[in-house]
C-alpha positions in Angstrom: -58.2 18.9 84.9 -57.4 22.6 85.6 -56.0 22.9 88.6 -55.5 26.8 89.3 -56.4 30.0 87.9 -53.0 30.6 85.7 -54.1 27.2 84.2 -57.4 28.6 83.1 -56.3 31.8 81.9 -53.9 30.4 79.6 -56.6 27.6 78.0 -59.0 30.9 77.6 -56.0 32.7 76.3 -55.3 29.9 73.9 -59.0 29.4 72.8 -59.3 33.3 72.3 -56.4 33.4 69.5 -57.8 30.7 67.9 -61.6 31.8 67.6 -59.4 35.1 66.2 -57.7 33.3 63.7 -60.8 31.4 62.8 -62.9 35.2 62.4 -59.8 36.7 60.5 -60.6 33.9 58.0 -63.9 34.0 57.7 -63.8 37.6 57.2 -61.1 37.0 54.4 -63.6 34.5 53.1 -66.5 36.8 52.6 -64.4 39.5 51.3 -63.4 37.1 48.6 -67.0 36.6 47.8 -68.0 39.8 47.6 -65.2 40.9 45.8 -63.4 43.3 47.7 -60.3 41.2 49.2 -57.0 43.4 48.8 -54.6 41.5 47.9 -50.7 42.9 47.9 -47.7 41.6 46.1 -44.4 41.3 47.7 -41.5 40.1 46.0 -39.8 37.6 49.3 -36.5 35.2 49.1 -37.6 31.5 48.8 -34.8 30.6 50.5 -35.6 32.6 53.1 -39.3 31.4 53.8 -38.0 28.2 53.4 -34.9 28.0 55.4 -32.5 27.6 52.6 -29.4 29.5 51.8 -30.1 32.2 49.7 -28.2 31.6 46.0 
């Protein structure tokens, strides 16, 4: 149960990034389909991303 008004702002807060995240996707998705999704290359360090050393 939420007990005070910080408490629901920051269930709001968390519910509001999601529902972004979910549109961003979706709007990703029909770009796709229609064709027009920009994609970019970037050339990144595996080891990096993946919290290896770098060799």
């Amino acid at each position: 149960m939420l007990t005070s008004d910080h408490d629901v702002a920051s269930v709001l807060r968390g519910e509001i990034l999601l529902l972004h995240h979910a549109i961003d996707a979706l709007r990703d998705l029909a770009a796709a389909e229609a064709g027009t999704l920009q994609l970019h290359r970037e050339f990144l360090d595996a080891g990096d991303n993946l919290g290896l050393p770098a060799t």
